[in-house]
N, C-alpha and C positions, 0 to 999 in steps of 0.2 A: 504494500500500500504506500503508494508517495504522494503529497500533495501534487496539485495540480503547477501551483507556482513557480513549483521546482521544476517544475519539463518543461518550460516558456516563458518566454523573454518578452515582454510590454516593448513594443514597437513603437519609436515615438518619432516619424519621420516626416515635421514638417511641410507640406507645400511651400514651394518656395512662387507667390502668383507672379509675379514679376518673368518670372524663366516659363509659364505655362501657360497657354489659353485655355480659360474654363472650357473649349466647347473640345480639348483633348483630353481631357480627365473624362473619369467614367466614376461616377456617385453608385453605390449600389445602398440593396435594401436585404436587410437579413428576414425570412419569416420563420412561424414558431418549430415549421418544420425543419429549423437549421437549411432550407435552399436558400440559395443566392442568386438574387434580380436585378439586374440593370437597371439603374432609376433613370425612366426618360424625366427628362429637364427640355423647359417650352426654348425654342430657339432665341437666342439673346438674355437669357436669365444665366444669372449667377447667383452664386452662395455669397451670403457677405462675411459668412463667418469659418474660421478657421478650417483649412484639414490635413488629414493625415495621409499619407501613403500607405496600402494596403498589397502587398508582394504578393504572387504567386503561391499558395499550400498556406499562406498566414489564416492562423484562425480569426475569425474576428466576432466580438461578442455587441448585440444590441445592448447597453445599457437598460435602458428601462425596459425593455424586454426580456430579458435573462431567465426573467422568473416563469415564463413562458416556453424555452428552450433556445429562443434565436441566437443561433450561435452555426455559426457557420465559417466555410471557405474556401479562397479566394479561388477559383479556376487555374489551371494551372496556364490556360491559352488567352488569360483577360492580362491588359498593360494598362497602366496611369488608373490605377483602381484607387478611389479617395472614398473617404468619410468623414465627416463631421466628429465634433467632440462626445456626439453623444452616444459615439462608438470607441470599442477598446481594441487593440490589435496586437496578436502574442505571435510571435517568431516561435513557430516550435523548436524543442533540441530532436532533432529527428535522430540521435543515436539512441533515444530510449522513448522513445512518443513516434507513432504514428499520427497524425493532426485524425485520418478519416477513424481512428479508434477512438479517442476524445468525442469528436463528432458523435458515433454511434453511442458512449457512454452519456451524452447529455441527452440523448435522443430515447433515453431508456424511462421506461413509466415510475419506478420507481426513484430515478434520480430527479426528473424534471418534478414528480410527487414532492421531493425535498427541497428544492429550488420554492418550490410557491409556499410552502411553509415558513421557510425563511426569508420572503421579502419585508420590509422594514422603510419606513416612511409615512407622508402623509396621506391621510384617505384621497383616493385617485392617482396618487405617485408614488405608490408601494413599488418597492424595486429591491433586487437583490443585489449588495454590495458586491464591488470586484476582490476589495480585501479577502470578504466570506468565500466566495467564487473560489479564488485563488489557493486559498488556505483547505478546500476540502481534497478529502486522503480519497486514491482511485484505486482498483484494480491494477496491478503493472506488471504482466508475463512479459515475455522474451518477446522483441520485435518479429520473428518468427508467427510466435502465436497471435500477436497483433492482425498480424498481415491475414492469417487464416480465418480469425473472424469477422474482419471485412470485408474477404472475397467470400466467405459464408452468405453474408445480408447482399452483398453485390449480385450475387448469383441469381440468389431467390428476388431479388428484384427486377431481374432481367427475366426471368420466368413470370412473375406480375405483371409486366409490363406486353409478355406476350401476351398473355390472357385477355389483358384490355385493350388489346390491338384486337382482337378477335371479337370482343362485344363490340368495338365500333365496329367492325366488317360486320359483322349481325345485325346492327340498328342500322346502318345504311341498307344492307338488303333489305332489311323488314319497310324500310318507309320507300325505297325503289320500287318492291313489289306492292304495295297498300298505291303509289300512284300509277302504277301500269295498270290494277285492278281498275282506276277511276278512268284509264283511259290519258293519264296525264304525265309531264313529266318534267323535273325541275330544269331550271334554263341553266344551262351548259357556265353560266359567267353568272355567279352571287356577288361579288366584288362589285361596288360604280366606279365605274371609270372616273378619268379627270374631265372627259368630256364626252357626250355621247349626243345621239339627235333624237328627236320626238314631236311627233303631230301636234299642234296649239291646242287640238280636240283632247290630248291625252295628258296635256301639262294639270297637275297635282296640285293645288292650290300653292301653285308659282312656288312648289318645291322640289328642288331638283331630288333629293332622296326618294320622294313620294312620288315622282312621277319618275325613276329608275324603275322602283321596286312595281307601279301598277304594269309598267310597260315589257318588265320581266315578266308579269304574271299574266299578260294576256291570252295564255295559252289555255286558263281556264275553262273559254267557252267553247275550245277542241275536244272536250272529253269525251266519256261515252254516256252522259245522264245528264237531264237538266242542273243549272245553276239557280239557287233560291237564296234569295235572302233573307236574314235571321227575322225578318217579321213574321215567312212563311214557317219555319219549321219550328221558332220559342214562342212560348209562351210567357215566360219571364226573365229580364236582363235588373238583378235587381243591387244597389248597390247595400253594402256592410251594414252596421250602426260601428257609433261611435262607441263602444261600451264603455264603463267604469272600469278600471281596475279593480281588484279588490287584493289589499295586503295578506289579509287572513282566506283559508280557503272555504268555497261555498258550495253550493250544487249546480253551479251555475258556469262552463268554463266558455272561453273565446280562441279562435285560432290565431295563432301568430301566422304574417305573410310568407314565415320559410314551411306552411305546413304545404305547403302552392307553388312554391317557386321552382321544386325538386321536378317536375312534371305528373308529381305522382302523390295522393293524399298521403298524411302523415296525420294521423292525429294527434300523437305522440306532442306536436308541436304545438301548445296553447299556455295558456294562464287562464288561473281563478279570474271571473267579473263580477260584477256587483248583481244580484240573483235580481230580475225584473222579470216579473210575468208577461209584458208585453215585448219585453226582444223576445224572450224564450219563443213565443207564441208565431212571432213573423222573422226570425232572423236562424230560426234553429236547419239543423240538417237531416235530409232523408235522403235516402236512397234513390240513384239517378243524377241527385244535382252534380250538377258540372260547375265546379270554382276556377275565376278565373282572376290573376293579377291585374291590379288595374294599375298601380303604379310604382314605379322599382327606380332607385339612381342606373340601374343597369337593365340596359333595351333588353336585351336576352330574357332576361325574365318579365318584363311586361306584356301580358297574353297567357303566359304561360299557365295550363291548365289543371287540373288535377278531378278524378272521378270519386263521390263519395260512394260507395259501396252498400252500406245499411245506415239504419235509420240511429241519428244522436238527437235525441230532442232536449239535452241536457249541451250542449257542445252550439255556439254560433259563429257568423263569422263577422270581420272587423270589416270597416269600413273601405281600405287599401284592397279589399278583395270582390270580384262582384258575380253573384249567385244566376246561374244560368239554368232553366229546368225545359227541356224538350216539350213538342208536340206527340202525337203518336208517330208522326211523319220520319221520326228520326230519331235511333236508338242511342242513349246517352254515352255509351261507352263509344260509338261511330265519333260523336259530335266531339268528347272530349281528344279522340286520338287525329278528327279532322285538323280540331282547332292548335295543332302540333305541330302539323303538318306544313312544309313549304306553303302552298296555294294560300292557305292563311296566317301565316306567320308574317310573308310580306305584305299581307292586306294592314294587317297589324304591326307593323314598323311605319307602314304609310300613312297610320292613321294616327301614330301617337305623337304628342305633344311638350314640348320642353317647360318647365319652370321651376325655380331654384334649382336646379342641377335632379332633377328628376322626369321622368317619361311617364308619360298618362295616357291611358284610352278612356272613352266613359261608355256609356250606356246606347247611347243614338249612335258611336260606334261599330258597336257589335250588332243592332239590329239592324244595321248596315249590311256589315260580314255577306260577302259573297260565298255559296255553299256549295260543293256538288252533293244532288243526294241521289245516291241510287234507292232503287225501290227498299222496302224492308229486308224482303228476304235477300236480298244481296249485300246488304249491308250487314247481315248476320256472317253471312261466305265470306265476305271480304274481314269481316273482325275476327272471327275463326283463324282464319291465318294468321291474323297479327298477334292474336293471342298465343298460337303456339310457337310462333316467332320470338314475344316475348316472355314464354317459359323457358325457352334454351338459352338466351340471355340472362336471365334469372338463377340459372345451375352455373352459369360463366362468372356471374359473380360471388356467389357461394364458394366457389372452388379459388377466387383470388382473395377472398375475406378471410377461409379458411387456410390458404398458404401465408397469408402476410401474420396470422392470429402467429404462428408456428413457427415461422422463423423470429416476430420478434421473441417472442418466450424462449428461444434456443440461444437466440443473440444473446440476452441477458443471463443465460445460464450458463454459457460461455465466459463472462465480463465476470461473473462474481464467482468462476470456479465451481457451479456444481456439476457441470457437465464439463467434460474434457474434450481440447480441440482435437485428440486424437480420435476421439467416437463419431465424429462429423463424417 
């Protein structure tokens, strides 16, 4: 067991701005995951305040992050890598530290468990000191066995990593085949150009986004089924309440916006509200509704939909979400995996709207929504497919939940010596 301080050396390497232009430095961003991200900076902006040079294998710790895990490092292929003060930067001694072993050991549930326990500070700037940091004793085998149990976790990450290359090639076929079912097919170019042409008939309320994304989707009205819109096939576009919160808990809960944003319900995701017989009565959920995001700082999730499956009459939802319930015309499960779908996802980019740094659709929106609807029964045949489409996706990710559960339990059992890297 060595302390940590003793393997690494505090990096304390000036920017000298005089010798540098800011727009050749490279700022990065640690997350909790210990990766490391390039911070874009708006063209012409600079830092006014001090930084540091951050070298190739250096580890580098978020401060007020720490207690979270951010701790990461540097690429060995990134140059003129900087950080601000409210970053720390240790020179590993690499004749007895691996940097990506370090990495792995803060990465471990029970050490980052210990990091949050000891941060220290004021309510909202709790943070773990570097002294403390620095001063905790680690595991410390032979560089050898270092090395083995990070190509251990390298391994199985690269096996992870196949797996979820493989759910996307599954979710691209499932939504390739669900638009050849309608007869449809997404336009070859998602990307807007910097410049493109369009009929004055087809310009989007004088928005060039909005009239990329209508004039990509005009292949709509090629398919094999009438196009309707959501006046024909809803009956209700309805939006949230505002609920109370409630400190203590009651019979009464509300969904949070991530129970939605997943593309998939979540009940799991709510809070206690304040018990009112009249939300409970108009805001609760049954079986069929279809929730849809009505406003996210992030376009990807605004639209984005989710099927309630059975009846919660005890469960409502917030106001940021807006309650969709079919005609017989259209079966909910269709309607929730249409509204996923390309054809309307760029209806829904065209239609959303900016303010304070957030994206919004409303209501006169959606019963907008251009539809394809095949008849009932075909819309049963076409879900059918998608359903067992997204059952195989479903064992895809089981089987990468269940390799990452296993390697890290093996990682740490490795780090603290009760499993031997020779059993590997």
């Amino acid at each position: 067991m060595k302390p940590i301080g003793g393997l690494v050396r505090l990096r304390k390497e000036r920017v000298d701005k005089r010798a540098f232009k800011f727009s050749d430095l490279q700022p990065i961003t640690i997350h909790f995951d210990g990766s490391v991200e390039r911070r874009a900076v708006e063209t012409g902006r600079e830092y006014s305040m001090d930084l540091w040079f951050a070298r190739p294998g250096d580890i580098v710790v978020a401060k007020i992050d720490l207690k979270n895990g951010a701790v990461g490092i540097v690429p060995s292929d990134w140059s003129n890598v900087v950080v601000t003060g409210h970053f720390a930067v240790y020179d590993p001694d690499r004749t007895k530290l691996l940097p990506e072993y370090l990495h792995r050991i803060v990465q471990t549930e029970f050490f980052k468990a210990h990091l949050w326990r000891n941060k220290v500070g004021a309510e909202g700037r709790k943070e773990v000191k570097l002294d403390f940091f620095e001063g905790e004793r680690i595991p410390l085998p032979s560089l050898e066995e270092q090395k083995a149990i990070v190509e251990r976790w390298r391994k199985a990450q690269d096996e992870i990593c196949a797996v979820r290359e493989r759910i996307e090639r599954q979710a691209a076929a499932v939504e390739s085949r669900f638009l050849d079912d309608l007869g449809l097919k997404a336009p070859a170019r998602r990307e807007q150009p910097r410049a493109f042409a369009a009929w004055w008939k087809d310009m989007a309320g004088l928005s060039a986004r909005a009239t990329f994304l209508s004039v990509s989707n005009s292949s709509l009205n090629l398919g094999k089924y009438p196009v309707v819109q959501g006046h024909r096939c809803l009956v209700e576009v309805r939006h949230g309440c505002s609920a109370s919160p409630s400190p203590t808990p009651t019979a009464l809960e509300v969904l949070k916006i991530s129970a939605v944003t997943r593309g998939s319900f979540d009940p799991t995701e709510k809070k206690y509200a304040v018990d009112d017989a009249r939300a409970r009565q108009e805001f609760s959920l049954r079986r069929g509704d279809v929730l849809v995001c009505r406003t996210n700082g992030t376009l990807a999730y605004v639209g984005m939909s989710a099927l309630v499956t059975e009846n919660m009459p005890n469960l409502i939802f917030p106001d940021k979400i807006i309650r969709l319930r079919a005609d017989k015309s259209i079966l909910p499960e269709y309607l929730w995996h249409v509204l996923k779908s390309y054809p309307l996802r760029a209806q829904v980019e065209a239609a959303a709207r900016t303010a304070v740094g957030n994206y919004a659709i409303g209501t006169e929106d959606i019963w907008n929504f251009r539809i394809p609807l095949p008849p009932i029964v075909e819309q049963k045949r076409i879900m059918d497919r998608v359903s067992a489409g997204r059952a195989e996706i479903a064992l895809e990710h089981e089987d990468a939940d269940r390799l990452n559960h296993e390697v890290t339990s093996e990682v740490e059992a490795l780090i603290l010596g009760t499993k031997k890297v020779s059993e590997v």
